[in-house]
Backbone as a chain_set.jsonl record, in Angstrom:
{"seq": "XXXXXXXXXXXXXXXXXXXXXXXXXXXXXXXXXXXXXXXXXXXXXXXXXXXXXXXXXXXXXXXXXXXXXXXXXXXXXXXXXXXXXXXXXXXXXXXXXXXXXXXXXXXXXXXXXXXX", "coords": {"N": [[-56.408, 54.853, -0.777], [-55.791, 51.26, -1.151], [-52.376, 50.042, -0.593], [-49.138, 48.915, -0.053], [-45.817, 48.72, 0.818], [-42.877, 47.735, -0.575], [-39.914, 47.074, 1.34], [-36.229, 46.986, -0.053], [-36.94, 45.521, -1.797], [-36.284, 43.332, -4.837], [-35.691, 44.838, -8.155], [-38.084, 45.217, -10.401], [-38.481, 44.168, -12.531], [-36.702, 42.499, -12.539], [-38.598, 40.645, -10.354], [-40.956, 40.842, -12.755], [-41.527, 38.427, -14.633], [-41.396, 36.161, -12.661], [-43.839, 36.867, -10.916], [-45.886, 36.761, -12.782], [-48.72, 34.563, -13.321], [-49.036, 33.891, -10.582], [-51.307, 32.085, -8.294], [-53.589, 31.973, -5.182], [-55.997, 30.082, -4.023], [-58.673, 29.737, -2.38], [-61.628, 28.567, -2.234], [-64.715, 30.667, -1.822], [-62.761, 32.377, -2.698], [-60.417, 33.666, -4.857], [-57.565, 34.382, -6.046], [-55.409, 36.026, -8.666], [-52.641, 36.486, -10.41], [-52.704, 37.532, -13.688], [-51.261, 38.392, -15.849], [-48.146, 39.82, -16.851], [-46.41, 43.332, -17.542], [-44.169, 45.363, -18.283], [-42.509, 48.196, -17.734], [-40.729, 50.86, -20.463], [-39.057, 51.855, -19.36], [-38.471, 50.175, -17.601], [-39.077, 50.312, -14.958], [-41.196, 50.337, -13.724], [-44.231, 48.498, -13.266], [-46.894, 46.412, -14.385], [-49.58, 44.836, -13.455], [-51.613, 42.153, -14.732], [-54.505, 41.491, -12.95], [-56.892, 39.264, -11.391], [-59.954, 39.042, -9.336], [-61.586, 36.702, -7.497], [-64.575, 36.798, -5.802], [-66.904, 34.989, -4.259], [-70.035, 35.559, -6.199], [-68.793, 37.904, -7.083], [-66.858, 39.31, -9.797], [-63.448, 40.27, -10.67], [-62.077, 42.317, -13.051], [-58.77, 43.955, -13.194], [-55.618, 46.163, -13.061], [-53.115, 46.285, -10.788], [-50.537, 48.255, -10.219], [-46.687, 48.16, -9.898], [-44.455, 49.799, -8.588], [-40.916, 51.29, -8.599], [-39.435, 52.771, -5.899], [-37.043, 54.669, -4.204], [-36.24, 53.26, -1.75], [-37.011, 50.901, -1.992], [-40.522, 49.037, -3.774], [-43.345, 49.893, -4.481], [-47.088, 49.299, -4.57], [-49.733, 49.123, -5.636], [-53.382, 49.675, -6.627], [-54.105, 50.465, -10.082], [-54.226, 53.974, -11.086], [-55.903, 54.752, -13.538], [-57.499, 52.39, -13.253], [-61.002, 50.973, -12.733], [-62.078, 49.752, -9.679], [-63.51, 48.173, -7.153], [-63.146, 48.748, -4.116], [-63.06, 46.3, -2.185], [-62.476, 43.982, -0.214], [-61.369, 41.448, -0.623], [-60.268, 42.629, -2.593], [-58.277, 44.1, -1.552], [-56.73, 41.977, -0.021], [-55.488, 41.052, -2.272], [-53.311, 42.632, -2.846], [-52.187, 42.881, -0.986], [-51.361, 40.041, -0.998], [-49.732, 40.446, -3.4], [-47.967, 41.804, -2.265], [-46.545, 40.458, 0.089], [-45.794, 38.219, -1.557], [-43.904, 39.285, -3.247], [-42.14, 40.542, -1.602], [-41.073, 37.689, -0.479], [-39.587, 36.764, -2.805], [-37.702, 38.401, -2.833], [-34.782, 38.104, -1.139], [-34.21, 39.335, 1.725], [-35.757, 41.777, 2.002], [-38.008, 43.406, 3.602], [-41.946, 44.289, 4.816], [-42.74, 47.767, 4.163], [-44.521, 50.57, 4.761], [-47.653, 50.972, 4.844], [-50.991, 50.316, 4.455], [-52.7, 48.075, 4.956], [-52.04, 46.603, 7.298], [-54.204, 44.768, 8.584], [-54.42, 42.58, 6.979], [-52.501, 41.44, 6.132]], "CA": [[-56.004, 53.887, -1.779], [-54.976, 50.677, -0.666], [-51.156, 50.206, -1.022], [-47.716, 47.667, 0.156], [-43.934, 49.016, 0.424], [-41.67, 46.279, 0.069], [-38.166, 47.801, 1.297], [-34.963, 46.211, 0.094], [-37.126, 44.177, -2.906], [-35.819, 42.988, -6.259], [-36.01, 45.4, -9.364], [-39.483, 44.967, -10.811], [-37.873, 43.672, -13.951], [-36.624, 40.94, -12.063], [-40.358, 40.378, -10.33], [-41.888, 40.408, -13.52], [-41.855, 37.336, -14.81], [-42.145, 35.672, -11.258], [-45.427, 37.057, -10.508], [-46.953, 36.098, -13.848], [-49.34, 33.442, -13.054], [-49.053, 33.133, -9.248], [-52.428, 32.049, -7.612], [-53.819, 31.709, -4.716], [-57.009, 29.46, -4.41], [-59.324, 29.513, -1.089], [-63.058, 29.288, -2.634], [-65.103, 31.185, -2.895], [-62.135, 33.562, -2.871], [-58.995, 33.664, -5.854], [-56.464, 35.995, -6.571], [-54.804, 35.615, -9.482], [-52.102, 37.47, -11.046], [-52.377, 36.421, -15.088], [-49.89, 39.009, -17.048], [-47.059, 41.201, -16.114], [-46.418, 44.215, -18.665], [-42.926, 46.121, -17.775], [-42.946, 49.698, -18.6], [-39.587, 50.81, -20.935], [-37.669, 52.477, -18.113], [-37.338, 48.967, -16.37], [-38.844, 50.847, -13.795], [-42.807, 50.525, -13.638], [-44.758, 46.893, -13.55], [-48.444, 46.276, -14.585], [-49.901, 43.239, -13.294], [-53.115, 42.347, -14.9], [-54.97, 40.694, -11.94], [-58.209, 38.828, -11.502], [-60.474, 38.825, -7.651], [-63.558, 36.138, -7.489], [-65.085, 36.906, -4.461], [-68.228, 34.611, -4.656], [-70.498, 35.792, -6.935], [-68.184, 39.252, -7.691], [-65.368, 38.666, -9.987], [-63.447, 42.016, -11.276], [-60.303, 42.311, -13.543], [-57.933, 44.944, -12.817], [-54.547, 46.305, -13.357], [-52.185, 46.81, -9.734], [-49.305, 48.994, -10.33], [-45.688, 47.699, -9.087], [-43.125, 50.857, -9.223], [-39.604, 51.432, -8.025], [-38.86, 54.353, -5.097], [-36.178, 55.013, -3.132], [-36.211, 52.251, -0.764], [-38.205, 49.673, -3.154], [-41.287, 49.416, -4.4], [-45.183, 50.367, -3.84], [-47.779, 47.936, -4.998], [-51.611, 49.132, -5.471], [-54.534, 49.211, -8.104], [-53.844, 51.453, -11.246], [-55.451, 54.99, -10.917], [-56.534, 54.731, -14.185], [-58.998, 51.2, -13.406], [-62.477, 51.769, -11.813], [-62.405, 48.67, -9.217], [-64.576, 48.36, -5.925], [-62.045, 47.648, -2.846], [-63.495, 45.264, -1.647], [-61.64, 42.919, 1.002], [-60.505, 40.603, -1.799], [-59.002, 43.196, -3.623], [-57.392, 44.49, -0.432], [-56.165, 40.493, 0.268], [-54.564, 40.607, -3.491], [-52.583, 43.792, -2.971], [-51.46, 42.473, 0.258], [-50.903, 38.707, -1.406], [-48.69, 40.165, -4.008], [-46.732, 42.261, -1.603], [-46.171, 39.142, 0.163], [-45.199, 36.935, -2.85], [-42.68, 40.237, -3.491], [-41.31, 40.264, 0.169], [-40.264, 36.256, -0.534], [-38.883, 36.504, -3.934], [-36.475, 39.262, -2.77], [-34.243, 38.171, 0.56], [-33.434, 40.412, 3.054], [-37.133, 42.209, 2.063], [-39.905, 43.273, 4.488], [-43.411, 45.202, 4.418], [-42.921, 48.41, 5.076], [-45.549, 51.454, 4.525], [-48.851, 49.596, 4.165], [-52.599, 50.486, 5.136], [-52.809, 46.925, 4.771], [-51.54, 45.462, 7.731], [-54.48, 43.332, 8.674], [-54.87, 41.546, 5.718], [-51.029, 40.791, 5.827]], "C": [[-55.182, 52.787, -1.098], [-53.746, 50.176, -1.607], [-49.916, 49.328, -0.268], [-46.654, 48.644, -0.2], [-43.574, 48.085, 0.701], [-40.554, 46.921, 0.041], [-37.501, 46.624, 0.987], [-35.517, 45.186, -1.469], [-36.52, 44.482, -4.118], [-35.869, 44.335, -6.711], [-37.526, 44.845, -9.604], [-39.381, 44.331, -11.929], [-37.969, 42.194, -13.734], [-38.123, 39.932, -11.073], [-41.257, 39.817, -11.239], [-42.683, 39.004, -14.027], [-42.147, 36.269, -13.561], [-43.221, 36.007, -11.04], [-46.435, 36.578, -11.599], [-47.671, 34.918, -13.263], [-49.64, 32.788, -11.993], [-50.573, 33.299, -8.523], [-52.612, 31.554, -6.371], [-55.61, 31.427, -4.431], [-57.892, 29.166, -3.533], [-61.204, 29.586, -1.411], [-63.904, 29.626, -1.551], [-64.181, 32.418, -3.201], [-60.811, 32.973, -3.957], [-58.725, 34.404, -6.178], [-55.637, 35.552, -7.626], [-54.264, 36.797, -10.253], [-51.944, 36.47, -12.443], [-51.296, 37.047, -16.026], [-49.034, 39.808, -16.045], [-46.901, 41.905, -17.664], [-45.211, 45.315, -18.31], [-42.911, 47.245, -18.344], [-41.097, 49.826, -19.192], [-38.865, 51.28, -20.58], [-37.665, 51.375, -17.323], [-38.066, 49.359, -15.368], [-40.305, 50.636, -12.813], [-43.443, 48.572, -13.861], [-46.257, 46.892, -13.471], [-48.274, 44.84, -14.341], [-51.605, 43.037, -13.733], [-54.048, 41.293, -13.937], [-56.843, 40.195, -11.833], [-58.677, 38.647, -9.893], [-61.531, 38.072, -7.894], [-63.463, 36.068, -6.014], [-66.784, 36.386, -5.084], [-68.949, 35.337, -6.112], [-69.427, 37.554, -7.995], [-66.688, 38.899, -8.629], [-64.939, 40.121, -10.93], [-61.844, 41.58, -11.723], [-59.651, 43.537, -13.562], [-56.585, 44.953, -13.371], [-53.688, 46.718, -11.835], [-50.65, 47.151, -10.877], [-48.235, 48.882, -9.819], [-44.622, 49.005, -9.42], [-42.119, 50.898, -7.915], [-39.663, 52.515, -7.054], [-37.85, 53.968, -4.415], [-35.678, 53.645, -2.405], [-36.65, 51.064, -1.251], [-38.966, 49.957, -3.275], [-42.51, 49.22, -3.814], [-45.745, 49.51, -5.141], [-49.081, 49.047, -4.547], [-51.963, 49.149, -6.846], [-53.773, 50.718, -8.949], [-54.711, 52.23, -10.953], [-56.531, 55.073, -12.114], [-57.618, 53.258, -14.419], [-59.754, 51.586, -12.049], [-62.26, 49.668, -10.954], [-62.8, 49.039, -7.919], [-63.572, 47.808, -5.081], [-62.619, 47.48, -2.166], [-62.596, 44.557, -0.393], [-61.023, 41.504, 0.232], [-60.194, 41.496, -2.658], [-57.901, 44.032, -2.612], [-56.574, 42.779, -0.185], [-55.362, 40.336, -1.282], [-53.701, 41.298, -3.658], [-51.462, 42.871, -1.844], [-50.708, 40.589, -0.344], [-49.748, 38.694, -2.332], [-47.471, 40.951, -3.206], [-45.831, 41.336, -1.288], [-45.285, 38.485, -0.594], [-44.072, 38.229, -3.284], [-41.429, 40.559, -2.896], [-40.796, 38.617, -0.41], [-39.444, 36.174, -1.306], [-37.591, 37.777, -3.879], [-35.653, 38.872, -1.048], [-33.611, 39.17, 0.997], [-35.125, 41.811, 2.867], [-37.415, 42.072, 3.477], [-40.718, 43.984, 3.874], [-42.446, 46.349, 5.044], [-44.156, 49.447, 4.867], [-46.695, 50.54, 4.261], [-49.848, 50.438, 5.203], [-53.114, 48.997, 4.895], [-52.897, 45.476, 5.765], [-52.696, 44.184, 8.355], [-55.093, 42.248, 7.529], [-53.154, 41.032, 5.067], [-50.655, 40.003, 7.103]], "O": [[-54.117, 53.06, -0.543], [-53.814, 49.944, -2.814], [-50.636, 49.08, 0.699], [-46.588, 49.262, -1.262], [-43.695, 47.472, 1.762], [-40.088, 47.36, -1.01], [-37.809, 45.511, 1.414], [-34.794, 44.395, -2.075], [-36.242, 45.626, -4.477], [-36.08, 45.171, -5.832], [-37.982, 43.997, -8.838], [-40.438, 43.861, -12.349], [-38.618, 41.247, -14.18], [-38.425, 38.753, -11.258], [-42.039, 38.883, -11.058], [-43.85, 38.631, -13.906], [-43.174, 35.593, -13.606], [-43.882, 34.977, -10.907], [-47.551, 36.112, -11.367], [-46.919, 34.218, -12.585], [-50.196, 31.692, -11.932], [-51.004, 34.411, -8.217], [-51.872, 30.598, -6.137], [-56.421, 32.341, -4.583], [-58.193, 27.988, -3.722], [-61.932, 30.453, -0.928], [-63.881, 29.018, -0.481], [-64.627, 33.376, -3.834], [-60.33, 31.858, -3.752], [-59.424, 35.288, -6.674], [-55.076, 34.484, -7.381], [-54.905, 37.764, -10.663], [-51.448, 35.348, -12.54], [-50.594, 36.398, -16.802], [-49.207, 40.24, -14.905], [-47.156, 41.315, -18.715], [-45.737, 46.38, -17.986], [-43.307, 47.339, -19.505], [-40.233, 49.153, -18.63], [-37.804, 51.362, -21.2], [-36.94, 51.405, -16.328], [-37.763, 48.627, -14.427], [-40.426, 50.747, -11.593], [-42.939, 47.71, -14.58], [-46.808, 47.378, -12.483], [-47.445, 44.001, -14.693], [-52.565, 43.604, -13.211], [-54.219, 40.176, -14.426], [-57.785, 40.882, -12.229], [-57.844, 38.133, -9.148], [-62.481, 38.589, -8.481], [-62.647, 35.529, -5.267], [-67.548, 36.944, -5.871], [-68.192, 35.595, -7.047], [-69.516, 37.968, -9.151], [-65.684, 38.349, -8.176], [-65.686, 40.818, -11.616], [-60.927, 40.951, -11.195], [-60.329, 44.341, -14.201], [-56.225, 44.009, -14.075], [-53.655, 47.949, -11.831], [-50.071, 46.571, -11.795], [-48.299, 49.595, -8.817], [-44.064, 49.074, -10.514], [-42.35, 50.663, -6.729], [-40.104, 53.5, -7.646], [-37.814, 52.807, -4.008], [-34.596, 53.148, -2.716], [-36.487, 50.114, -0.484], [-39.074, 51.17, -3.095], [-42.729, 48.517, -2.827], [-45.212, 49.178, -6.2], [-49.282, 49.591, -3.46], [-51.326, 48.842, -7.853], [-53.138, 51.657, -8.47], [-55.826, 51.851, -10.594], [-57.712, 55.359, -11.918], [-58.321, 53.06, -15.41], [-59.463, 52.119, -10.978], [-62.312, 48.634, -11.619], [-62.489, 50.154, -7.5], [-63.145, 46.659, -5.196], [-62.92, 48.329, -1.326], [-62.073, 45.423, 0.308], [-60.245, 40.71, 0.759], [-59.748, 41.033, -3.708], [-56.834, 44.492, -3.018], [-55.364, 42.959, -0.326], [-54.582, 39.387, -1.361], [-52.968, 40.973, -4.591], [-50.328, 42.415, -1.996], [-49.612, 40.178, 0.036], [-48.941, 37.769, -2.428], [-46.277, 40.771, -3.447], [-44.747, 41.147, -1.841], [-44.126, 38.23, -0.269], [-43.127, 37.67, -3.841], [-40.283, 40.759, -3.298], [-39.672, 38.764, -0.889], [-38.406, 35.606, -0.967], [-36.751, 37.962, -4.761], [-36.028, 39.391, 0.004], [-32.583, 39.723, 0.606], [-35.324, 42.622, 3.771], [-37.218, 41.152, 4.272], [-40.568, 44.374, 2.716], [-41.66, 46.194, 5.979], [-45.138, 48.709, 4.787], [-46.645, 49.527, 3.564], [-49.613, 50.983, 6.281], [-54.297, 48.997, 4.556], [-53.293, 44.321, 5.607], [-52.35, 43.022, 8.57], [-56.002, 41.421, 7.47], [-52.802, 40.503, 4.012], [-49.584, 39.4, 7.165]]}, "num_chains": 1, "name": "protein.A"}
């Protein structure tokens, strides 16, 4: 399952609304995160995300949750999506965009790293 640790990042709370809506636009490839959905322990973050890879375009849910050290980033177990290499580049894009919006962040744990 591909997956992102960001040590040291934000709350997911505070994430949420930052990630709403952030795209990145390289055709025939776009990643687009369009909702955030906060679970009621504060603690859990749904991002409802969109991949067009040329002709393939798939909507999904990635999973943002809290541990220990910060938080893990991949697809929801409960959505059926094909990882692809643009849905591996959107995992890794919102780690990224998670790592910036928290300072003193890095990556850490990741099967990801060349697509970061």
């Amino acid at each position: 399952m591909p997956h992102v640790q960001i040590v040291g990042a934000r709350p997911v709370a505070e994430l949420a609304e930052l990630l709403a809506g952030v795209t990145e636009a390289n055709p025939p490839l776009v990643l687009k995160v369009q909702d955030s959905y906060l679970s009621c322990d504060a603690r859990r973050l749904l991002l409802e995300v969109l991949v067009v890879e040329g002709y393939l375009r798939q909507s999904f849910f990635l999973l943002a949750y809290e541990e220990d050290e910060g938080i893990l980033i991949r697809c929801h177990p409960a959505t059926p999506v094909q990882k692809t290499d643009g849905v591996k580049k959107l995992i890794a894009f919102v780690g990224r965009k998670c790592a910036e919006l928290s300072p003193g962040a890095r990556i850490g744990n990741t099967n990801l790293e060349a697509f970061l």
